[in-house]
VOPA-699459 format. One record per residue (C-alpha): residue number from 1; residue in three letters; x, y, z. Coordinates in nm, 3 decimals, padded with zeros to 5 digits, always signed. Last residue first. Layout:
N
  pos  code        u        v        w
  NUM   ALA        X        Y        Z
...
END
This chain:
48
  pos  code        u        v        w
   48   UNK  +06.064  +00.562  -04.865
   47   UNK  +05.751  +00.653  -05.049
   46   UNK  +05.568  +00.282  -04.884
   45   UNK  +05.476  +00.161  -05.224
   44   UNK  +05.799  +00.028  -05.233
   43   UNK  +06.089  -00.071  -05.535
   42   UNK  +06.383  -00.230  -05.496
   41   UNK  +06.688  -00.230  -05.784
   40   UNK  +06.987  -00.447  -05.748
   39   UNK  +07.356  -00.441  -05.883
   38   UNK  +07.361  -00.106  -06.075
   37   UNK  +07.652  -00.116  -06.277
   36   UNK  +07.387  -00.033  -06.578
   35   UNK  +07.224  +00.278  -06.416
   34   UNK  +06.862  +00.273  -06.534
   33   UNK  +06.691  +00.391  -06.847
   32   UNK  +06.566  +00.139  -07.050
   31   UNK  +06.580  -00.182  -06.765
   30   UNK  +06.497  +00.061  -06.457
   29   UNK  +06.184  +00.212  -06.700
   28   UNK  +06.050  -00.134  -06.766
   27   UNK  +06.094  -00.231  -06.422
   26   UNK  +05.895  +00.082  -06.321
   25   UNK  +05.591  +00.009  -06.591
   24   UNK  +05.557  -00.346  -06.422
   23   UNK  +05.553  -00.209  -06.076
   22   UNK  +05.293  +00.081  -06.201
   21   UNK  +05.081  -00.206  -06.373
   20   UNK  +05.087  -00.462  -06.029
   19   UNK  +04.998  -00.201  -05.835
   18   UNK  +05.251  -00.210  -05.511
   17   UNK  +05.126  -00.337  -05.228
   16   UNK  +05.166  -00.168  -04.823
   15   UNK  +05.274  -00.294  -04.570
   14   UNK  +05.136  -00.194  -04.205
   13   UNK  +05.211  -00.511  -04.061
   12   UNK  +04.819  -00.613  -04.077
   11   UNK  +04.817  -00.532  -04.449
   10   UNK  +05.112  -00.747  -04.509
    9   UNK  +04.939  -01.069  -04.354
    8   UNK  +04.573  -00.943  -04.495
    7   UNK  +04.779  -00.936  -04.872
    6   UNK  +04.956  -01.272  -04.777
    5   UNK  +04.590  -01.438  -04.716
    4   UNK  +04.470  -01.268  -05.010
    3   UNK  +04.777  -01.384  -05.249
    2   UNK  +05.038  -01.179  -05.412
    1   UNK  +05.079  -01.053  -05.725
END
């Protein structure tokens, strides 16, 4: 979560937020499912 001022910065630079639930349920998945030598994990709502 972030706050409104920091939402208004990111939405002026064309970055987009994440929902909260989907970011949540994504983690979840990473930690059940994901590669274990993985070293870092990032998540965007951007589709890159």
């Amino acid at each position: 979560m972030v706050t409104p001022e920091l939402a208004r910065e990111y939405a002026r630079r064309g970055v987009k937020l994440i929902d909260p639930e989907e970011g949540a349920l994504c983690l979840l998945r990473e930690l059940a499912w994901g590669e274990e030598s993985a070293d870092a994990v990032v998540y965007t709502a951007s589709g890159w």
